[in-house]
C-alpha positions in Angstrom: 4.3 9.1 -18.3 7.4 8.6 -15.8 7.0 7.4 -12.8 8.1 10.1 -9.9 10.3 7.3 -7.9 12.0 4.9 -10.8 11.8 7.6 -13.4 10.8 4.8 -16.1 8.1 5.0 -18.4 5.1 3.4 -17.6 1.5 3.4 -19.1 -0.1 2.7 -16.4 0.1 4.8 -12.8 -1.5 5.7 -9.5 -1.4 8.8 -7.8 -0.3 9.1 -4.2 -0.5 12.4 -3.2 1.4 14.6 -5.4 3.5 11.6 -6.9 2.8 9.8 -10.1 3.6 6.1 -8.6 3.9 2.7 -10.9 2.6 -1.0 -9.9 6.3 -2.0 -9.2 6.8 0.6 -6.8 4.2 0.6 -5.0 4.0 -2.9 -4.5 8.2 -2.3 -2.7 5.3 -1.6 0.5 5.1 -5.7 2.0 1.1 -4.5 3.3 -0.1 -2.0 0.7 1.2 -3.8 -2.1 -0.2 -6.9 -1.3 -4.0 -4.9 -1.0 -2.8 -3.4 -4.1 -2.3 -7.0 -5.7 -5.7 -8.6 -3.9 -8.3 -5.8 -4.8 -7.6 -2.1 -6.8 -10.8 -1.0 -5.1 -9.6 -1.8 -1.9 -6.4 -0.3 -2.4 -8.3 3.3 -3.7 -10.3 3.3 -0.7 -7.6 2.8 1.7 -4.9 5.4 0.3 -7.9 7.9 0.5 -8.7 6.9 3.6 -4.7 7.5 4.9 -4.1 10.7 2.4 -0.1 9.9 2.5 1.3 13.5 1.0 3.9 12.1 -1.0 6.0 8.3 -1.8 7.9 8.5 1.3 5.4 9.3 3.4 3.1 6.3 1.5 6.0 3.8 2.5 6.0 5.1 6.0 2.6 3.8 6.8 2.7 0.6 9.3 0.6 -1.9 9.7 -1.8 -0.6 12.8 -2.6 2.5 10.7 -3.7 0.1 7.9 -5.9 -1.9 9.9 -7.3 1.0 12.4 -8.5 2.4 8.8 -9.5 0.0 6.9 -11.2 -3.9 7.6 -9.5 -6.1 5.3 -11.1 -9.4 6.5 -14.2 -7.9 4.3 -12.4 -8.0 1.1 -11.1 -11.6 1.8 -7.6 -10.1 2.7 -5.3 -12.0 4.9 -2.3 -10.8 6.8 0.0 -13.0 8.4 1.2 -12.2 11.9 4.0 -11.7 13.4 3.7 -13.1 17.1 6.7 -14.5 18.3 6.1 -17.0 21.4 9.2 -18.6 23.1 8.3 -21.6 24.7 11.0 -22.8 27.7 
């Protein structure tokens, strides 16, 4: 099968929403993709959990909706932050 955003031929591909996505692609998202890489299960249960419609909307997701949905301490998944703090 093709995937619906590289249009190359792939064996192996995940549905979001009505797009037929492959590993490359959807690991282009820095949060998602790295939950995609850590656990598949994980990564199932959190893209049902969000219900993106389409690849666009998938990359679209940030980084509150991830966490407001989904605990990702309890599948060992770490994300680093990004708190800047100027010090005079």
């Amino acid at each position: 099968m093709k995937c619906s955003n590289c249009k190359k031929e792939e064996t192996w591909l995940e549905m979001i929403g009505s797009n037929f996505i492959c590993p490359r692609c959807l690991q282009k998202h820095k949060i998602i993709g790295l939950v995609f890489r850590t656990n598949t299960k994980a990564f199932k249960r959190l893209i049902k959990k969000l219900k993106p419609k389409d690849y666009s909307e998938y990359m679209k997701i940030t980084r509150k909706q991830v966490e407001s949905a989904f605990d990702l301490r309890k599948y060992g998944i770490k994300l680093k932050t990004t708190n800047v703090v100027e010090l005079e």
